[in-house]
N, C-alpha and C positions, 0 to 999 in steps of 0.2 A: 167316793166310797159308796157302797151299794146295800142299801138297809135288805135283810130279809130275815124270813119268818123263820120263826122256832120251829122243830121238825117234830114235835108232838109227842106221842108216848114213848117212839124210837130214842128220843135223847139226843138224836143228832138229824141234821138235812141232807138231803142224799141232792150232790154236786153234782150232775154230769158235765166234764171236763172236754170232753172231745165231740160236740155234736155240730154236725153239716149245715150248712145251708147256700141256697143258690141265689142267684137275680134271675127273673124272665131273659136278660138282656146277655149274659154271661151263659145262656144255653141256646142263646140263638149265634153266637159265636161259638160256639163247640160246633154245632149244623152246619153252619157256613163251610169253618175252617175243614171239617170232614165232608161236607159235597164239595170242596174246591180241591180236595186232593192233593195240598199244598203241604198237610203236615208232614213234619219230618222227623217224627217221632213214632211208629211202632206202638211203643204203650200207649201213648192216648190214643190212635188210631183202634186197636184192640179193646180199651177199656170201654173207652163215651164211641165206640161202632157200636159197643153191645147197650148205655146205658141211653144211647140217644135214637134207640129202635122202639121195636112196637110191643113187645113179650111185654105180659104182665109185671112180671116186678121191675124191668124198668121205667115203666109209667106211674105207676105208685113209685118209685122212688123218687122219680120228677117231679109228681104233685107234693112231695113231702120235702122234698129239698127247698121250694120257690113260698112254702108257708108257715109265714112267721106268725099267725094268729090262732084262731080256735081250734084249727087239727092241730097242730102240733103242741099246742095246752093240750088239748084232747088226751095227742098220744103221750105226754109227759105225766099228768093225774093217772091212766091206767097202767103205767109201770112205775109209779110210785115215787117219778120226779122232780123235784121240788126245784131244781132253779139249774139252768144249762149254760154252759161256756158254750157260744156261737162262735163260730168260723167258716171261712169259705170254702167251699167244696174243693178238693184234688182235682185238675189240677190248676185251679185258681187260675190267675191271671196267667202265669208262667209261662205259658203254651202260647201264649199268644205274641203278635209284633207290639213292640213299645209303646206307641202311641196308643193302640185298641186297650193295653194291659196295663196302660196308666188311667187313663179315663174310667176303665170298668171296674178297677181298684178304688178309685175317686167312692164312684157311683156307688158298689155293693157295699164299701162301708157307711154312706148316707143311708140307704135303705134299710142296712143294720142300727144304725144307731137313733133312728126312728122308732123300730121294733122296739129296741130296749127303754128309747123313752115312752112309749106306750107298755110294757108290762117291768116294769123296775126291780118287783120282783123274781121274777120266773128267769129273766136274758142277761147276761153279760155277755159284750164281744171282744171280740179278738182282731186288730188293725191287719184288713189285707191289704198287701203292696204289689208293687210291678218288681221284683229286684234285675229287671233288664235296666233299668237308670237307677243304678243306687242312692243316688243323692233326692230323686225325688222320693226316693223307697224310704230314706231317710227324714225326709221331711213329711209325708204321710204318717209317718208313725210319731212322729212330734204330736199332728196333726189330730191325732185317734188320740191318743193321750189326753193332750189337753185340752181340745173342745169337743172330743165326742164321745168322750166317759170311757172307752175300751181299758182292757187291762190286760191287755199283752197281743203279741204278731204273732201271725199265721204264716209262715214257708211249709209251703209245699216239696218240698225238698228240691229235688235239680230244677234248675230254670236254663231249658233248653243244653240238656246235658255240661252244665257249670253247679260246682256245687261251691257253698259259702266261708269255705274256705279259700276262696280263690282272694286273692289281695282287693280287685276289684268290688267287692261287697263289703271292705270294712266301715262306710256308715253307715249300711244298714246295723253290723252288731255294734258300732260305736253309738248308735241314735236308743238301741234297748238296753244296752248298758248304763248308759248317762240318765237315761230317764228310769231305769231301774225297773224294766214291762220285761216281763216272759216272753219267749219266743221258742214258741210251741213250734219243732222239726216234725210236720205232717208227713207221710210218705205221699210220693208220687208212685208211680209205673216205672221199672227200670230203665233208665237212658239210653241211646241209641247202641252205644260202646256196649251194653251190661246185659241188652236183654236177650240177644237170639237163645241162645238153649233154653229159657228161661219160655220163653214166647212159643217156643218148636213145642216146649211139653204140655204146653196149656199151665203153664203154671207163675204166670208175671202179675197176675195180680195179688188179693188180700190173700190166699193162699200161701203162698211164700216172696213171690218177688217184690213187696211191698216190704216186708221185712229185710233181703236181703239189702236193697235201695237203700231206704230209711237207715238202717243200723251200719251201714258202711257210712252212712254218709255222717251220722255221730260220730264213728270213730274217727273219720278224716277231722272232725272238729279237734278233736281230743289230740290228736297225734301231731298232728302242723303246731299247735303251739297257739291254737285263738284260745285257750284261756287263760294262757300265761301274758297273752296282750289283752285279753279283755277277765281277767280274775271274775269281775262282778256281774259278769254277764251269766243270765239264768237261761236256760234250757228246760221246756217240757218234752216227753216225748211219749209216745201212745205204746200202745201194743205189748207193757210190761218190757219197755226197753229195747225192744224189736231184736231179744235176743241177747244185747251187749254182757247183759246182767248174769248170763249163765256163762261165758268167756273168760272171766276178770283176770283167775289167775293164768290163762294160757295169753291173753291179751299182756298181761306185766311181765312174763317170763320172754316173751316173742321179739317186745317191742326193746327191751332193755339190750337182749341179746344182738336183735338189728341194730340199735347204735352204736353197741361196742365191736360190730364187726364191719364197719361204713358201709354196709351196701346198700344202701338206698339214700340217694340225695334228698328226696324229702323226709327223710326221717331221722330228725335231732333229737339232742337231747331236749328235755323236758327238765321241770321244777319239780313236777311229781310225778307219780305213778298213773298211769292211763285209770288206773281203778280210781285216786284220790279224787281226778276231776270229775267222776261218775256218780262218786256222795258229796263232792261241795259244789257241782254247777248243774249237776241235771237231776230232775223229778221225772219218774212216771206214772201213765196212768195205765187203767187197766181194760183198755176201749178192744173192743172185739175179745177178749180173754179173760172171760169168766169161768175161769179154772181153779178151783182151792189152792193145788198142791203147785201150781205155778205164782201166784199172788203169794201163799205162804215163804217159797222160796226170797223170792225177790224182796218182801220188806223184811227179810230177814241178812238178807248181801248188802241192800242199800240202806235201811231204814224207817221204823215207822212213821219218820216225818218226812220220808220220800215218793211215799205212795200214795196217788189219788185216784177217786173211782171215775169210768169214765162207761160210755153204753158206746159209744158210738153211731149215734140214729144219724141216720135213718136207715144207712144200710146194716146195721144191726139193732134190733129193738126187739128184745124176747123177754118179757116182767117175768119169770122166773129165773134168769141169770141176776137180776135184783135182788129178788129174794134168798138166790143162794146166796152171793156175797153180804147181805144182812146175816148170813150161817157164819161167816169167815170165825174161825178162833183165836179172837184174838180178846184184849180185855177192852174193857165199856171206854176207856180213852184213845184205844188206841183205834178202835173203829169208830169214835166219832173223828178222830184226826184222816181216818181213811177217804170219810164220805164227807165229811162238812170242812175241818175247820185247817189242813193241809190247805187245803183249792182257797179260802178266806185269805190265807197266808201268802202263797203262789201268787194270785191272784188281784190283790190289795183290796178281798170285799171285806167289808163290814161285817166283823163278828157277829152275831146271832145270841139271845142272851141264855 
């Protein structure tokens, strides 16, 4: 558990839940694999073409991804962040072959769990894996668990257009269930199958195609039946739900109706309602959507004990979308549950007194 400080005259600490980080070694494998012309992926190819060039904000995003020390306190103290959930950048290991995306999986959570034992206060991480070998994916997050203090997994969403419902990754959700760690569904870039139109408009990344990725691939969890085989398995997801939260009821009326008319072999019945697994297995945060009237909606469908704040730094870092969400209206528990003591919960840190 992870002591930290009181959040001052605010009443509460302001948690960021979603924030980035790289290795030197995990972006000189992005260079490779894009001068080798070997990806076979579209979105990454589009995404890290444009984030592994020379434009200015992608070079400050690379210096702010690979630093886990005084800039990035730096930029945490000038938007008024008190202590950050670390995870590894989109599209983490995934992209890569097994051997490279186990080893650098190894390696970025050493170098994170470093970080966090040099500022105890300010980092907690998040176990990233290879889920191209489940079992070692599964035993990495043993591993980040219990000797390198993490409190919860990083999926990047598709690992090489397979998504975690597929049978073949059930120890990785048996390994975060049993040890009872979160497993934060990051988006990735849409998958090869998902992205041409998507790609054609200029519009596969944070834009939209990250949400449509991400929030299909929740609900594929939801609708195959992994929480009816894993109940206790927790879910974070970014982006105020990447959408699912404003669907619920055309999602229960759709999904009910396809079982009762069989046309779709992957779509059984269920124990609940696609909506019930959305308030008892998943939390969101509110990383890149610093919008009132979208935040209002959403802890009002799922939950004041479902929403957490999240910035998303590095590629978003604006201290007046802080400050607006210190506006939210909501009462003095329910916005310290937003910002502190939800993510304590989530999370397994140490209350704050």
């Amino acid at each position: 558990m992870h002591d930290l400080t009181t959040g001052g005259d605010r009443g509460y600490l302001r948690i960021a839940t979603e924030e980035a980080f790289a290795t030197p070694e995990l972006l000189a494998a992005y260079r490779r694999l894009l001068d080798s012309g070997d990806a076979d992926d579209p979105g990454f190819t589009s995404l890290w073409g444009f984030y592994a060039g020379d434009s200015p904000r992608a070079r400050l995003l690379r210096e702010r991804l690979v630093d886990l020390g005084e800039r990035r306190l730096a930029d945490m103290d000038a938007t008024g962040i008190d202590h950050a959930i670390l995870s590894l950048t989109s599209p983490g290991v995934q992209i890569l072959d097994t051997a490279r995306a186990t080893a650098l999986a190894t390696h970025a959570n050493d170098v994170l769990a470093e970080a966090c034992r040099r500022h105890p206060d300010r980092y907690t991480g998040l176990t990233a894996i290879a889920p191209q070998d489940p079992e070692n994916a599964a035993a990495e997050i043993t591993r980040g668990h219990r000797d390198l203090g993490f409190r919860g997994v990083i999926v990047n969403s598709h690992t090489h257009g397979a998504y975690l419902d597929d049978r073949r990754f059930e120890p990785i959700l048996a390994a975060a269930e049993d040890l009872d760690t979160p497993l934060y569904l990051h988006p990735n870039t849409p998958s090869k199958g998902l992205i041409g139109p998507l790609l054609e408009a200029g519009l596969d990344g944070a834009i939209y195609g990250f949400a449509v990725e991400t929030g299909m691939h929740l609900l594929r969890l939801i609708t195959s039946g992994v929480f009816d085989r894993h109940p206790r398995l927790r879910v974070v997801v970014g982006h105020l739900g990447e959408a699912i939260p404003f669907w619920l009821p055309r999602i229960d009326f759709m999904h009910a109706a396809s079982v009762k008319a069989g046309r779709y072999a992957a779509m059984k019945p269920l124990q609940l309602k696609p909506s019930e697994y959305l308030r008892r297995n998943v939390w969101v945060t509110t990383s890149g959507m610093a919008w009132q009237p979208a935040i209002r909606f959403v802890h009002e469908v799922l939950g004041a004990d479902r929403v957490m704040y999240a910035m998303d730094y590095p590629y978003q870092c604006v201290s007046d979308e802080v400050r607006h969400q210190d506006e939210l209206p909501f009462s003095s528990g329910d916005l310290r549950a937003f910002f502190q003591t939800n993510a304590e919960q989530v999370f397994a840190l140490k209350p704050s007194a």
